[in-house]
C-alpha positions in Angstrom: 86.0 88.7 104.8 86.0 87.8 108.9 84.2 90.2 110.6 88.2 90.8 112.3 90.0 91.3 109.0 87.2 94.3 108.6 88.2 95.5 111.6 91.3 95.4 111.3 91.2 96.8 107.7 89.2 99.9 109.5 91.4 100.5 111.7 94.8 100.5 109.4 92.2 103.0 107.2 91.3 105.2 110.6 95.5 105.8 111.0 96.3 106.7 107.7 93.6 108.6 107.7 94.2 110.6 111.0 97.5 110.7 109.5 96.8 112.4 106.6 94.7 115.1 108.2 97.4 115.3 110.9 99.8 115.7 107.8 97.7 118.6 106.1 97.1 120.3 109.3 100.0 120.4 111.3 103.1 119.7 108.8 105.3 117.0 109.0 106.8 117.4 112.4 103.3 116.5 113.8 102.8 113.1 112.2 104.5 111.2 114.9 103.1 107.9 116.1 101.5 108.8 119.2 99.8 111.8 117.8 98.3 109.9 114.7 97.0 107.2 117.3 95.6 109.9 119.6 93.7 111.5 116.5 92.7 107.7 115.1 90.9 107.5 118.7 93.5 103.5 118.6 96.2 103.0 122.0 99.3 104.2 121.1 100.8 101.3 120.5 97.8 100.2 117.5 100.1 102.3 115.0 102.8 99.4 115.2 100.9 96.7 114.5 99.8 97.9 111.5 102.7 99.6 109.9 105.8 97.9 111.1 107.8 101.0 111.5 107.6 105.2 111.1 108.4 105.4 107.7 106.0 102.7 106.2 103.1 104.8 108.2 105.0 107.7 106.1 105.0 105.9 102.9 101.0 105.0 103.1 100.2 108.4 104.1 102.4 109.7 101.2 100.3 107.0 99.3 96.6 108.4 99.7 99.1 111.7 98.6 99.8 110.6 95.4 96.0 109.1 94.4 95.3 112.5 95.2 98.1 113.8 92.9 97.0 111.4 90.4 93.2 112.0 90.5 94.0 116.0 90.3 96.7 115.8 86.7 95.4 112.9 84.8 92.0 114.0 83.4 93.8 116.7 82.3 96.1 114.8 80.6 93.7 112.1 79.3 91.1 114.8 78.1 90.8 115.4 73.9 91.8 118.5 72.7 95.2 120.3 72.3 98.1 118.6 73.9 99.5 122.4 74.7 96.1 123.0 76.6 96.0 119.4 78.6 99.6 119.9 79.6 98.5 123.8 81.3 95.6 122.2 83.0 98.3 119.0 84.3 100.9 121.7 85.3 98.0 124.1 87.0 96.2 120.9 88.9 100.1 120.0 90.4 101.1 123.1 91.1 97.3 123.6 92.7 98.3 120.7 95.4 101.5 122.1 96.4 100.0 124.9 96.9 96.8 123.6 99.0 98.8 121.2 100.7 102.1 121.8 100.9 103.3 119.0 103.7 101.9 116.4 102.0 103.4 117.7 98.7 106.9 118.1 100.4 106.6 114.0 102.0 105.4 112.6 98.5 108.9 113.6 96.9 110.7 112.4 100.6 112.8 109.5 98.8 115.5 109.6 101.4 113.0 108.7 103.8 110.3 107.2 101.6 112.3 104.8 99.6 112.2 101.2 99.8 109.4 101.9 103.4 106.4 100.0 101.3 103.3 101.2 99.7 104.2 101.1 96.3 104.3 104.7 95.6 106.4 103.4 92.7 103.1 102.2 91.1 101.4 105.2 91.7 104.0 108.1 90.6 105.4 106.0 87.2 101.9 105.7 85.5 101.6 109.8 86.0 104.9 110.1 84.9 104.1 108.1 81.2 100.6 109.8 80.9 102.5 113.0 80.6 105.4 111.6 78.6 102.3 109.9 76.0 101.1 114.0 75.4 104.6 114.9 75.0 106.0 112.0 72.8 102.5 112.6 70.8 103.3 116.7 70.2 106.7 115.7 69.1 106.0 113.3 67.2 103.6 115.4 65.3 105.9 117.9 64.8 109.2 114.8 63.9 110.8 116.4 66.6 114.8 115.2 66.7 115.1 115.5 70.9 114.7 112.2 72.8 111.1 112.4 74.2 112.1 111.1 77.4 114.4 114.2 77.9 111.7 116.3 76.6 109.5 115.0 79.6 111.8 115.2 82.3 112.9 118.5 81.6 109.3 119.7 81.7 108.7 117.8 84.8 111.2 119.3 86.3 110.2 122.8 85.7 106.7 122.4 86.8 107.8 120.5 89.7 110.5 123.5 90.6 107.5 126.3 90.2 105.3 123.8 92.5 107.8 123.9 95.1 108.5 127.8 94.9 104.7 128.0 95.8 104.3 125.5 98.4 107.9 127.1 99.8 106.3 130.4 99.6 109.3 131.5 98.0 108.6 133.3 95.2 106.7 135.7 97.9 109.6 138.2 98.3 110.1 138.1 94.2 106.7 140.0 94.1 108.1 143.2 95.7 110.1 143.1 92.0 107.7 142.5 89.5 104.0 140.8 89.2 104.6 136.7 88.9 101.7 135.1 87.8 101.9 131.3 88.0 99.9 130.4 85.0 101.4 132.5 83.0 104.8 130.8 84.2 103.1 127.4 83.6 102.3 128.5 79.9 105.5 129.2 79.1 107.1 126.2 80.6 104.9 124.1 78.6 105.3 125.9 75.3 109.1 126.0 75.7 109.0 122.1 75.9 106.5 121.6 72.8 107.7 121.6 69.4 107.0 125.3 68.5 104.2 125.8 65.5 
């Protein structure tokens, strides 16, 4: 590699990177070009020649998101042991990043501004998507459940994604004044209503 591709490569790293923390800090209304430059220390104009327009800086942000995303559910899901416990620990590690940080969480999911802007977030959120449908399809299967496994998946993906945005939202805050929510206990359920019951 030429000692300009490096730095080239370093600087494309330094603005996603500023706008990541820019992201985490601040929310999405911050990550505008001039203010990820600033915080990269690059001219304000460095941002464009790396990422052709807004959104693909969006989608490679949303990008080092998703690794993050990725990094957090899968050991759960690839450990050994009961497929009811690795699918608590999945649904607790998602629901912990919406929680922790809930702008990034909210532009991962962006599709209307996200979708066809580059960075193959694709490749990144399918392989999550089948490592959870593989502990599904392998509880059902166990069990010769009759429900199309794909079904089974989405439907529980759906839930835990729904609780993971109540959280990051804050939204189940005013729910509290009613009764005592505790999230795991939420989680559990969700996961046992999807799983063949024994």
């Amino acid at each position: 590699m030429s000692s300009t591709s490096g730095a080239a490569d370093d600087t494309r790293t330094r603005i996603v990177t500023a706008g990541v923390a820019l992201l985490d800090e601040e929310g999405i209304d911050a990550v505008g070009l001039r203010a990820i430059a600033r915080r990269a220390g690059v001219s304000h104009g460095a941002p464009r020649r790396y990422f052709p327009t807004h959104r693909s800086l969006l989608a490679a942000i949303a990008r080092e998101g998703l690794i993050d995303l990725g990094a957090a559910v899968r050991p759960a899901l690839e450990a050994d042991g009961d497929p009811r416990d690795q699918l608590r620990a999945a649904a607790r590690a998602y629901v912990g990043l919406a929680r922790s940080r809930r702008a990034m969480f909210e532009l991962m999911f962006r599709h209307d501004i996200l979708d066809g802007a580059g960075g193959d977030l694709r490749g990144l959120s399918l392989p999550l998507l089948q490592a959870l449908h593989a502990v599904v399809a392998a509880e059902n299967d166990a069990q010769q459940d009759a429900k199309p496994l794909w079904q089974n998946t989405i439907r529980l993906w759906s839930a835990i994604h729904g609780v993971a945005v109540l959280v990051a939202n804050r939204a189940l805050d005013p729910v509290a004044e009613l009764t005592v929510i505790d999230v795991d206990d939420l989680l559990d359920s969700i996961v046992d209503t999807a799983l063949p019951q024994r």
